[in-house]
MDTraj code that builds the backbone (N, CA, C; nanometers):
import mdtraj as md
import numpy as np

residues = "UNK UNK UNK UNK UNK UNK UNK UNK UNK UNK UNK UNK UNK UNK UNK UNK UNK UNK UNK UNK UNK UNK UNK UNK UNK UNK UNK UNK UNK UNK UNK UNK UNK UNK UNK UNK UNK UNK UNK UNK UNK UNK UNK UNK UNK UNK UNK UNK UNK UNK UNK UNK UNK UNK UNK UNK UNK UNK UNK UNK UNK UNK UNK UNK UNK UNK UNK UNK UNK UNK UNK UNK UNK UNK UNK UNK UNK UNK UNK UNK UNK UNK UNK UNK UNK UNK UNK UNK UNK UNK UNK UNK UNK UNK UNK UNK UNK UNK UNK UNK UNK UNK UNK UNK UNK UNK UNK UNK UNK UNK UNK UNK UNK UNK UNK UNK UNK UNK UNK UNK UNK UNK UNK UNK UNK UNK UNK UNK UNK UNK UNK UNK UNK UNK UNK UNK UNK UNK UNK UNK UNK UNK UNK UNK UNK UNK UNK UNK UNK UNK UNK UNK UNK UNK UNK UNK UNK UNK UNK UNK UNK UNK UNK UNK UNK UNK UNK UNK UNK UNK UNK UNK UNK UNK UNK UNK UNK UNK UNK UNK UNK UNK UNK UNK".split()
xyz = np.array([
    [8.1826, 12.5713, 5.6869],
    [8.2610, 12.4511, 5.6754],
    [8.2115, 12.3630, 5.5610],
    [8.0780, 12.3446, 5.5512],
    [8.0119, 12.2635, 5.4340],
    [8.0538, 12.3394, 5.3180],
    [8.0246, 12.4769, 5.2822],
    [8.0515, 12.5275, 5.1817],
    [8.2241, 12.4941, 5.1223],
    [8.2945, 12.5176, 5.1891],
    [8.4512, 12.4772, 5.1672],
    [8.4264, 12.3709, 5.1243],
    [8.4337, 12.2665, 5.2161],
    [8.3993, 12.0835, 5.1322],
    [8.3624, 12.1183, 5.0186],
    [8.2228, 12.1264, 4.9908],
    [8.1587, 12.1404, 4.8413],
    [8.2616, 12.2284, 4.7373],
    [8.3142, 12.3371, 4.8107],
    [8.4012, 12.3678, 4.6944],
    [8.5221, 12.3114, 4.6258],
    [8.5567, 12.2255, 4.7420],
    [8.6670, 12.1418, 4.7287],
    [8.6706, 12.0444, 4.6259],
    [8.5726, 11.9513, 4.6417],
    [8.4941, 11.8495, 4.5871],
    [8.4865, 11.9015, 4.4348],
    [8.3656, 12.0403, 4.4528],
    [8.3787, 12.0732, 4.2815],
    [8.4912, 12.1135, 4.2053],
    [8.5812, 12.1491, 4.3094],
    [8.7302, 12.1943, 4.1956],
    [8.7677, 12.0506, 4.2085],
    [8.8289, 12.0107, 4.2564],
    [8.8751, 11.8105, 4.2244],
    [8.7424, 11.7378, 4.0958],
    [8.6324, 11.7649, 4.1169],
    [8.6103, 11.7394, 4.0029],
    [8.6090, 11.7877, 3.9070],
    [8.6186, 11.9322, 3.8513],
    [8.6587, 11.9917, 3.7482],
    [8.7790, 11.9751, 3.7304],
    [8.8489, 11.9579, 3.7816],
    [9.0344, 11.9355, 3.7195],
    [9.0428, 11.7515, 3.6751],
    [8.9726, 11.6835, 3.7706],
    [8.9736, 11.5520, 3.6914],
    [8.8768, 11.4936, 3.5534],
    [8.7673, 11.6073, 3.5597],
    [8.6965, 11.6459, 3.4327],
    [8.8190, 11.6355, 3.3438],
    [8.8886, 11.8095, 3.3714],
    [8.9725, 11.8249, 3.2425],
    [9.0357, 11.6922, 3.2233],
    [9.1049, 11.6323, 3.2930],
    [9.2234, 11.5704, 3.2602],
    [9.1922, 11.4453, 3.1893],
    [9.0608, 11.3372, 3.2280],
    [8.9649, 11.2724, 3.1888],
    [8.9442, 11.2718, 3.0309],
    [8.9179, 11.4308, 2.9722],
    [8.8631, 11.5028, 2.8500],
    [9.0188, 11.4752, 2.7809],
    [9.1367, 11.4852, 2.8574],
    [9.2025, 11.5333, 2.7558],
    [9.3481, 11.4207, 2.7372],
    [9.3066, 11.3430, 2.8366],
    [9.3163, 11.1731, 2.8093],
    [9.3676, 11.1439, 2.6908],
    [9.4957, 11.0835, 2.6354],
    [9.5270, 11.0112, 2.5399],
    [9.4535, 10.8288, 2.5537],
    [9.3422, 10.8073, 2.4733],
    [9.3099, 10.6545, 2.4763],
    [9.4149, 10.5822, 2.4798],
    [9.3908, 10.4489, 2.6142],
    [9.5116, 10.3564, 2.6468],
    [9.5071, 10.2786, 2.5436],
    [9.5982, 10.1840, 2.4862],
    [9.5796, 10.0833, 2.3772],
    [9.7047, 9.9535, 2.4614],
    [9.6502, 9.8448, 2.4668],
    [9.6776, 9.7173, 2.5475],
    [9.8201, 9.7169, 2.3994],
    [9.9347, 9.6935, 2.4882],
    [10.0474, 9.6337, 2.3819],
    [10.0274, 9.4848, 2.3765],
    [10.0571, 9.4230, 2.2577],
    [10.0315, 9.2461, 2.1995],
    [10.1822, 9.2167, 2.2200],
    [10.1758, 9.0750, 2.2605],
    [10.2735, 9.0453, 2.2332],
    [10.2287, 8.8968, 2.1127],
    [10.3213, 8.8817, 1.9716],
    [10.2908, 8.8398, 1.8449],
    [10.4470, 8.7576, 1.8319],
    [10.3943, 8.6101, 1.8395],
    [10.4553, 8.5032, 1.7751],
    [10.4714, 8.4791, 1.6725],
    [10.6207, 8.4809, 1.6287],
    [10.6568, 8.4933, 1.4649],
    [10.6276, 8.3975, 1.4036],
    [10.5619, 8.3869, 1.3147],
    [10.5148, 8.2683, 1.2450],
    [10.4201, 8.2213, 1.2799],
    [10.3314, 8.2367, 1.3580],
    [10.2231, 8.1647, 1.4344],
    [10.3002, 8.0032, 1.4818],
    [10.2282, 7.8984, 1.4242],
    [10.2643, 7.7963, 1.4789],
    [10.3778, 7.7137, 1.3788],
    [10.4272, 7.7795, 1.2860],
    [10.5315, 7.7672, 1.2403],
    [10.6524, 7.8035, 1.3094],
    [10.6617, 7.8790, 1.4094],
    [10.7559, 7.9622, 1.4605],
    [10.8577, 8.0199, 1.3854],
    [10.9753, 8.0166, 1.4038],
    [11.0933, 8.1013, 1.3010],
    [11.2020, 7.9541, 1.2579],
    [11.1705, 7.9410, 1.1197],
    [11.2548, 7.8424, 1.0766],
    [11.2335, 7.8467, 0.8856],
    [11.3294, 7.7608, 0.8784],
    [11.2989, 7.7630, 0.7194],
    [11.1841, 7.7384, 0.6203],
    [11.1219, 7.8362, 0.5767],
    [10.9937, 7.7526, 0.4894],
    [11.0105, 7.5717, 0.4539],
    [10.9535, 7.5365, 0.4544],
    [10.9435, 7.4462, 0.3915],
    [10.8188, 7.3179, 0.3359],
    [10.8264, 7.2013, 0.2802],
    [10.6870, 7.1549, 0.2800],
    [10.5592, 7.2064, 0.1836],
    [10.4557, 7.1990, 0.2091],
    [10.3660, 7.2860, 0.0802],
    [10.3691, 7.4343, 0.1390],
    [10.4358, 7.4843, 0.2482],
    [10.4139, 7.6622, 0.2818],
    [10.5824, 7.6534, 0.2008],
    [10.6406, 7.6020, 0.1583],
    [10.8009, 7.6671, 0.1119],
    [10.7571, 7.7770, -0.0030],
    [10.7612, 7.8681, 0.0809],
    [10.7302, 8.0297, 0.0586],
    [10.8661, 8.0910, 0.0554],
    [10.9547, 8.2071, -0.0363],
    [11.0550, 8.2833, 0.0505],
    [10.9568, 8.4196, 0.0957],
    [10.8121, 8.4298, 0.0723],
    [10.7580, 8.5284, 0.1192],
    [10.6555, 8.4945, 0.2854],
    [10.6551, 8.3900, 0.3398],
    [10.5846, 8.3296, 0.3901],
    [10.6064, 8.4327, 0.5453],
    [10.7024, 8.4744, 0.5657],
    [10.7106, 8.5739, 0.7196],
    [10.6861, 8.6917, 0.6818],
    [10.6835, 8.7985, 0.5377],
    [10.6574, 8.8600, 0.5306],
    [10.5094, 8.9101, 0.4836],
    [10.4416, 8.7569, 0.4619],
    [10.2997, 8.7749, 0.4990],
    [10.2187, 8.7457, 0.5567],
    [10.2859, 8.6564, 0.6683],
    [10.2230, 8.6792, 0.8374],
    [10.2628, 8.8277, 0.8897],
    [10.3809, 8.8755, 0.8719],
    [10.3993, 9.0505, 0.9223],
    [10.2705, 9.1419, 0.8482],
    [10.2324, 9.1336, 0.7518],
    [10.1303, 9.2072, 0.6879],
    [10.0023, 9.1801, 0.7126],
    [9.9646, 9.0373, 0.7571],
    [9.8018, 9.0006, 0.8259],
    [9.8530, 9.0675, 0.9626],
    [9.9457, 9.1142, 1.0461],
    [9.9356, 9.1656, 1.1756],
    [9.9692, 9.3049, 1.1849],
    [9.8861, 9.3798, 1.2715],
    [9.8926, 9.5633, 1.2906],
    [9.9454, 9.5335, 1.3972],
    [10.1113, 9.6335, 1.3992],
    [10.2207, 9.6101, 1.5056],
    [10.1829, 9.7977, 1.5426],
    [10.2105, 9.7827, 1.6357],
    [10.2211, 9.9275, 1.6930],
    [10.3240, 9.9545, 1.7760],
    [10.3684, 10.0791, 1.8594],
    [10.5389, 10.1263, 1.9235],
    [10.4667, 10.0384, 2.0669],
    [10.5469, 9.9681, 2.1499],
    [10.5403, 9.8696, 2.2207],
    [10.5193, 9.7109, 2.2254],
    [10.4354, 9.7019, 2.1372],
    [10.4596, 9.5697, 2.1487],
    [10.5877, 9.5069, 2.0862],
    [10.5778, 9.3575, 2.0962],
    [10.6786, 9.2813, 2.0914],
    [10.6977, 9.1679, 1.9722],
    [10.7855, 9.1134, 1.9295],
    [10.7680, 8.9899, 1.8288],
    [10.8377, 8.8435, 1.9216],
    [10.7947, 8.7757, 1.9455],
    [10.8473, 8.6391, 2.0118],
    [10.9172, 8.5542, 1.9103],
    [11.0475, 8.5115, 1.8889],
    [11.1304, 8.4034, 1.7684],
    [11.1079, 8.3077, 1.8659],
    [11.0600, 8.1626, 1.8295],
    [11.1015, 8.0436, 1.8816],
    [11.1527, 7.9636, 1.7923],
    [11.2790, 7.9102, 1.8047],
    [11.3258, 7.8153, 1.6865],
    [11.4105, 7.7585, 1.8144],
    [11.5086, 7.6469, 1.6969],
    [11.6078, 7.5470, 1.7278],
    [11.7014, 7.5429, 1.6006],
    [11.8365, 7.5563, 1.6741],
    [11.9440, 7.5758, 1.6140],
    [11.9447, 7.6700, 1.4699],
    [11.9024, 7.7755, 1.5456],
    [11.9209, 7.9203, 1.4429],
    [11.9245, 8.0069, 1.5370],
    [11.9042, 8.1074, 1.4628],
    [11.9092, 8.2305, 1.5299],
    [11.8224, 8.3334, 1.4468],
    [11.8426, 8.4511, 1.5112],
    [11.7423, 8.6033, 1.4728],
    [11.8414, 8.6992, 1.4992],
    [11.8460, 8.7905, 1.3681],
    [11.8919, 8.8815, 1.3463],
    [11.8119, 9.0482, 1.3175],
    [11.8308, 9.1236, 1.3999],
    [11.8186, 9.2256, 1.3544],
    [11.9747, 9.3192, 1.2724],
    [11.8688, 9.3365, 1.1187],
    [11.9387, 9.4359, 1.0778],
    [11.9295, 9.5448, 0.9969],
    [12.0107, 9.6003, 0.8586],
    [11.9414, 9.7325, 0.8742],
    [11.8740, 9.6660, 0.6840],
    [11.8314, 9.7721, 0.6413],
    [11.7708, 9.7386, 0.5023],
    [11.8526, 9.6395, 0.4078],
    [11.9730, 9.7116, 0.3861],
    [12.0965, 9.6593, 0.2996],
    [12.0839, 9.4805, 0.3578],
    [12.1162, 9.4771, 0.4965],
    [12.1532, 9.3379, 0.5536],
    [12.0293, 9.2832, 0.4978],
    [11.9532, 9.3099, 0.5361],
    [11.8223, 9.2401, 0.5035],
    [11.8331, 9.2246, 0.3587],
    [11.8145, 9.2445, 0.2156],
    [11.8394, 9.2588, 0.0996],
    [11.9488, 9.1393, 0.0867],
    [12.0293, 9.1636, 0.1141],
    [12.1341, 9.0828, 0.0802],
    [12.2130, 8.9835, 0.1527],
    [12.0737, 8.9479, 0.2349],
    [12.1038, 8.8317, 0.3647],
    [12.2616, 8.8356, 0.4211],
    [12.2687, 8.9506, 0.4308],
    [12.4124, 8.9787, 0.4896],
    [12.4156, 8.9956, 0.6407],
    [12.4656, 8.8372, 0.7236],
    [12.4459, 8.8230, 0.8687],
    [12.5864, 8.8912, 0.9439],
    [12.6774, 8.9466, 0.8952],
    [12.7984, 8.9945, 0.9472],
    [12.7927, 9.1534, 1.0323],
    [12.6998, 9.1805, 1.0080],
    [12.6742, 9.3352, 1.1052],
    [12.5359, 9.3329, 1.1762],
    [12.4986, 9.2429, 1.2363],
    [12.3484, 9.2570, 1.2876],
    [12.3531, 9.3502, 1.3840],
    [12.2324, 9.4552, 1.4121],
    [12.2328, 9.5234, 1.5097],
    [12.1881, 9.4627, 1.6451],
    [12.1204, 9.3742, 1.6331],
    [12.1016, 9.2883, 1.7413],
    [12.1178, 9.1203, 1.6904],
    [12.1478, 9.0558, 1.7719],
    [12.1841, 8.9038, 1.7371],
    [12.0905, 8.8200, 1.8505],
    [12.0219, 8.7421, 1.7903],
    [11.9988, 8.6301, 1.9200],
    [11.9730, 8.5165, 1.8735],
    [12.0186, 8.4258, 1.9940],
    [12.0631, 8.2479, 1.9403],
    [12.0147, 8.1625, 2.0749],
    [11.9042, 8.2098, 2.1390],
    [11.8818, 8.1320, 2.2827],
    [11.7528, 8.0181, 2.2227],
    [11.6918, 8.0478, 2.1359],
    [11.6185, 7.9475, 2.0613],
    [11.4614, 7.9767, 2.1536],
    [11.4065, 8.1156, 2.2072],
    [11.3210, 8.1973, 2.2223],
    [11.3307, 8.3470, 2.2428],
    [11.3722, 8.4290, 2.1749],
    [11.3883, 8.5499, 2.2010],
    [11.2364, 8.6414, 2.1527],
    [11.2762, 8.7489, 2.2433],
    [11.1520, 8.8308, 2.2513],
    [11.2083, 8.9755, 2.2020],
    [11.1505, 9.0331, 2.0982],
    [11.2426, 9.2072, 2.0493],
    [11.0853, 9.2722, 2.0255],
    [11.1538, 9.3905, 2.1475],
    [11.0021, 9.5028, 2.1616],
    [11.0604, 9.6059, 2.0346],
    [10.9391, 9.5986, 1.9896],
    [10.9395, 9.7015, 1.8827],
    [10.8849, 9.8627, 1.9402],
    [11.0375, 9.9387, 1.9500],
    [11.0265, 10.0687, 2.0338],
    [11.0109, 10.1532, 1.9380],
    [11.0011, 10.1749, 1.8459],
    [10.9759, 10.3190, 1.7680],
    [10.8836, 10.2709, 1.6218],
    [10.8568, 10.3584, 1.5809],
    [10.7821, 10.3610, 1.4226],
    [10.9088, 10.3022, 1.3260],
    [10.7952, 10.2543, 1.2117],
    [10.8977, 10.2291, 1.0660],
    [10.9517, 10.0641, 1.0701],
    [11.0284, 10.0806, 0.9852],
    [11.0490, 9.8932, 0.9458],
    [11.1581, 9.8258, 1.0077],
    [11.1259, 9.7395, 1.0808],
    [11.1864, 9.6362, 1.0965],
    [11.2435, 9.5224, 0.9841],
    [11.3743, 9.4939, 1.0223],
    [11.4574, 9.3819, 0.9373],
    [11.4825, 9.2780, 1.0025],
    [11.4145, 9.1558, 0.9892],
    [11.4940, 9.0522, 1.0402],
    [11.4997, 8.9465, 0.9672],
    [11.6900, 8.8578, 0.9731],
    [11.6702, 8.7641, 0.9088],
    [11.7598, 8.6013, 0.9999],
    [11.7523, 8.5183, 0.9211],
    [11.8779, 8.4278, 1.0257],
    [11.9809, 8.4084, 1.0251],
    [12.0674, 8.4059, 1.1253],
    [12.1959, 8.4063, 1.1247],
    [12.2547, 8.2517, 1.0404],
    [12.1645, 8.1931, 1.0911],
    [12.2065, 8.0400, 1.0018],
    [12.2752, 8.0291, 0.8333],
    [12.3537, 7.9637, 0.8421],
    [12.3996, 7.9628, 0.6563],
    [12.3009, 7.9388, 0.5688],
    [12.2374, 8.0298, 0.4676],
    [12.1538, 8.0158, 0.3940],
    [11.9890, 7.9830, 0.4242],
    [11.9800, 8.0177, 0.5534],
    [11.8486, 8.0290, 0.6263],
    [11.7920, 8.1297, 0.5244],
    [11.8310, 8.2877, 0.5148],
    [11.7899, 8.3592, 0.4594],
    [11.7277, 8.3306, 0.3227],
    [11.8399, 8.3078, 0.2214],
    [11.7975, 8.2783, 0.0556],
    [11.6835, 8.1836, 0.0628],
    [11.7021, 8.1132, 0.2040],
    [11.5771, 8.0000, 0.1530],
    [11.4219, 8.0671, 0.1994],
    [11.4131, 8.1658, 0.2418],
    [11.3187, 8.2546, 0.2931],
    [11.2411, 8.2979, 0.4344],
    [11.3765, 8.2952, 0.4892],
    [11.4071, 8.2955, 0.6900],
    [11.4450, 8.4046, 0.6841],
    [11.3250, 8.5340, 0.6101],
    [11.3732, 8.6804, 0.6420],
    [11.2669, 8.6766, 0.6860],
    [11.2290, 8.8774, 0.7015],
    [11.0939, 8.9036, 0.7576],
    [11.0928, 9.0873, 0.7703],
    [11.0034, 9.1490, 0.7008],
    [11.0120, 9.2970, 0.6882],
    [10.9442, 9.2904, 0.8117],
    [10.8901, 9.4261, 0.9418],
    [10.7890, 9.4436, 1.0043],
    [10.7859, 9.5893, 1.0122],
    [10.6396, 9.6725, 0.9868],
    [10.6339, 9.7554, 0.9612],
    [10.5367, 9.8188, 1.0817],
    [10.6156, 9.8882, 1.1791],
    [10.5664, 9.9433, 1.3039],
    [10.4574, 10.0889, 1.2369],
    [10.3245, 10.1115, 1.3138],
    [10.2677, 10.2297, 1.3036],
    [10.3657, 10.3034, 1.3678],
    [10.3452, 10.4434, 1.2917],
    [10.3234, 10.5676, 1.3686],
    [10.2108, 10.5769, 1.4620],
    [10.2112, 10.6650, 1.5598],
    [10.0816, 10.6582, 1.6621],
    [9.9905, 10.7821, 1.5876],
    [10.0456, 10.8645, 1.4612],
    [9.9486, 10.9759, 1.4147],
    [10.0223, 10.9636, 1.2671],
    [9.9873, 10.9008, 1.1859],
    [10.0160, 10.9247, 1.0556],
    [9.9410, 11.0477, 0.9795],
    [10.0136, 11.1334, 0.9025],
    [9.8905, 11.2320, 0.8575],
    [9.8691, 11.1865, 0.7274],
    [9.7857, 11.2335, 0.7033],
    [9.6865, 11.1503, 0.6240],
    [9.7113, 11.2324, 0.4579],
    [9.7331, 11.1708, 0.3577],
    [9.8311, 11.2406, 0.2479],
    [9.6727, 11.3291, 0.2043],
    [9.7108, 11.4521, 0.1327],
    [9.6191, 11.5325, 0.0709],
    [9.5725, 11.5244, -0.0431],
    [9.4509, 11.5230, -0.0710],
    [9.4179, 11.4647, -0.2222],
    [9.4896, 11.5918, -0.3248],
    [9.5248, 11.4723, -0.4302],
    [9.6484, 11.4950, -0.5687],
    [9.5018, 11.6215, -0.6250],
    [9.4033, 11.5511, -0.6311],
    [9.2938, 11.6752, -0.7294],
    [9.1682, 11.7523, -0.6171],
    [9.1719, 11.8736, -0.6218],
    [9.0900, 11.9285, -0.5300],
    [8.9476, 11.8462, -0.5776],
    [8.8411, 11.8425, -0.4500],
    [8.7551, 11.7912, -0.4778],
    [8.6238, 11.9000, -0.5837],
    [8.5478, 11.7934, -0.6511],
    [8.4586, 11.9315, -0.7201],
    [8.3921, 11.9562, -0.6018],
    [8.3294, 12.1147, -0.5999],
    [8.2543, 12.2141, -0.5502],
    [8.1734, 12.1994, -0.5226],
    [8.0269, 12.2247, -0.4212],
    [7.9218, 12.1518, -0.4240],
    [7.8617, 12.2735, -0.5094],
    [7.7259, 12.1697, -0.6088],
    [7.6171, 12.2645, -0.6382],
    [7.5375, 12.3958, -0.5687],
    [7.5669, 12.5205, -0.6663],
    [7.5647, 12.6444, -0.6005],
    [7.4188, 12.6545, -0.5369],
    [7.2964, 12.5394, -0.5730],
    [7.2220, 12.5256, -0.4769],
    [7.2073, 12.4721, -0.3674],
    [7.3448, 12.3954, -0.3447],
    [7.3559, 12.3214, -0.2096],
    [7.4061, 12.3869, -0.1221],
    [7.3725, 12.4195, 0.0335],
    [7.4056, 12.4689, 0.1173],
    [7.5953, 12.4819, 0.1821],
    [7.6281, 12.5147, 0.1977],
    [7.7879, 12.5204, 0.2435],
    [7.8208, 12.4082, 0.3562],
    [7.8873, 12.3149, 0.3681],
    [7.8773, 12.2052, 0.4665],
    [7.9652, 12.3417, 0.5813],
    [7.8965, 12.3267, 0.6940],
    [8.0113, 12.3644, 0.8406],
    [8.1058, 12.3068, 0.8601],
    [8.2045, 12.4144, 0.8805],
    [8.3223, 12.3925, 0.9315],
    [8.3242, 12.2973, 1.0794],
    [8.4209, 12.2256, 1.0961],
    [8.4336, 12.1506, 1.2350],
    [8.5307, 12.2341, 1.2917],
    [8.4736, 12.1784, 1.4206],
    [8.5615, 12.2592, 1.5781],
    [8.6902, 12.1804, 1.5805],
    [8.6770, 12.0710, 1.5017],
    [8.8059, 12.0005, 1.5255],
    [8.8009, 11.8917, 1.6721],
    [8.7085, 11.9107, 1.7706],
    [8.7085, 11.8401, 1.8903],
    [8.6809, 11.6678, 1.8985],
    [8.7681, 11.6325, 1.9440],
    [8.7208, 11.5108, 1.9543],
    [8.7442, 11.4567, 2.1028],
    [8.6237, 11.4027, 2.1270],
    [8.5832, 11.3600, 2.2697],
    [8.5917, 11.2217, 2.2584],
    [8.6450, 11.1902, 2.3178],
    [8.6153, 10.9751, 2.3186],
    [8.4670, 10.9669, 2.4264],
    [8.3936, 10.8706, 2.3519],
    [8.2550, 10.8182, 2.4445],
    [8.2760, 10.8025, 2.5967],
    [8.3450, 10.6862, 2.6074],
    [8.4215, 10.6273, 2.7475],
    [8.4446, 10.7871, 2.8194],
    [8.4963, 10.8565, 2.8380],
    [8.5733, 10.9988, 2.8835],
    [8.4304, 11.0682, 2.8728],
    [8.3446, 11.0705, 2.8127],
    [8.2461, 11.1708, 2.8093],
    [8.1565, 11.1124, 2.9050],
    [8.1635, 10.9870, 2.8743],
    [8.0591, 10.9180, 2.9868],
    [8.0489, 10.9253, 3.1138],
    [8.2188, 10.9393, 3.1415],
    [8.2764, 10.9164, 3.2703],
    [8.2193, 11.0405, 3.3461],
    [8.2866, 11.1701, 3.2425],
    [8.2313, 11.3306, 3.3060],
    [8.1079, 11.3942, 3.3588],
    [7.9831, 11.2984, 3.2186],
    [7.8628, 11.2774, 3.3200],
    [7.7954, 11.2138, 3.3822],
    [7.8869, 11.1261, 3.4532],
    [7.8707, 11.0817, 3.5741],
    [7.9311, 11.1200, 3.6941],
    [8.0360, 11.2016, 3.6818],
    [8.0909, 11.3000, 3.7836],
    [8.0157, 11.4055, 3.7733],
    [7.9364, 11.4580, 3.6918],
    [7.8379, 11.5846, 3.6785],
    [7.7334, 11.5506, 3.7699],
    [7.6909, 11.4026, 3.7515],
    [7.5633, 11.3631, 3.8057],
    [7.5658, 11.3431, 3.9851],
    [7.7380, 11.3095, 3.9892],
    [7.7240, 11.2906, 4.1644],
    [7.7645, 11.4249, 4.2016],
    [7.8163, 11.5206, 4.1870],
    [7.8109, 11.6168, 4.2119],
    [7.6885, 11.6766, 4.2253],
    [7.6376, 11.6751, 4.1473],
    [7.4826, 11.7585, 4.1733],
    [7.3779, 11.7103, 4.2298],
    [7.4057, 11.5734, 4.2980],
    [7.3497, 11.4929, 4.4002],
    [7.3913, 11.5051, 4.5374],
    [7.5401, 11.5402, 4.5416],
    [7.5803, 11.6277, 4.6376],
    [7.5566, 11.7144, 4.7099],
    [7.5175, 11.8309, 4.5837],
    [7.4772, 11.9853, 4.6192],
    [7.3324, 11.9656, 4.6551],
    [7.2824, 11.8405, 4.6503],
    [7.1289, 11.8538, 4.6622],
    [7.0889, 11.8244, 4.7938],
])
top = md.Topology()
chain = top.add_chain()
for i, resn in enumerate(residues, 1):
    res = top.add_residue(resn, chain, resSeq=i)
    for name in ("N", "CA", "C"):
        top.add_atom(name, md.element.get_by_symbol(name[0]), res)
traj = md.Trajectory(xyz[None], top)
């Protein structure tokens, strides 16, 4: 009867081993207020920027889930596509909002367009690019092979390619450790 238990025990912990090991790391989604304490409105004052939202979007790393918060008064937020954006053209937005706090989760990779529906909000610089990660960008290949190492330098090893996160490794030996406190 003991022996069963113990075997039980060690297969539940070898399968939550694996699964532990092979764990995608969680990452907390932000939610990011447009403009900081400017909120979403027309430049103006010593920030009368027309670049001023598109370089608060560039001091912030957006990733697939989180969100952008608009707070204004008497405007609005537009999502639209490149063209609209370019040419502050508010007549086809893919999304529209005018509640004077809206919240738009950014669900997939690539750029976001937003500008205001207001007359000439835009030209005056009430746009805003946002440029969502990919969750695995690959990484471009160098244009010139690298030089060779000196034929007296040893050959660097190849990698296994494995990558273990700390947290997950830690965890495993500490399920190694009560287990074998178990068996003892």
């Amino acid at each position: 009867m003991a022996s069963s238990s113990l075997g039980i025990l060690c297969t539940l912990m070898v399968v939550s081993l694996v699964f532990m090991i092979n764990a995608p790391p969680l990452e907390a989604v932000k939610e990011f207020k447009v403009g900081d304490d400017l909120g979403w409105s027309v430049p103006s004052g010593p920030n009368n920027s027309s670049a001023i939202y598109n370089q608060w979007a560039v001091r912030n790393r957006f990733r697939i889930g989180d969100s952008l918060v608009f707070e204004y008064k008497n405007d609005s937020v537009l999502l639209v596509d490149k063209w609209g954006y370019y040419h502050c053209d508010a007549s086809k937005p893919i999304i529209a909002f005018n509640n004077g706090n809206s919240t738009v989760k950014l669900d997939r990779s690539g750029f976001f367009y937003f500008i205001s529906g207001a007359p000439d909000h835009c030209k005056k610089g009430q746009r805003m690019i946002v440029d969502v990660m990919s969750p695995h960008r690959p990484s471009p290949s160098p244009a010139v092979p690298p030089e060779p190492f000196p034929a007296t330098s040893p050959t660097p090893a190849q990698s296994a390619g494995v990558l273990v996160s700390v947290a997950h490794s830690s965890l495993a030996l500490a399920l190694v450790a009560t287990a074998a406190t178990l068996l003892v």
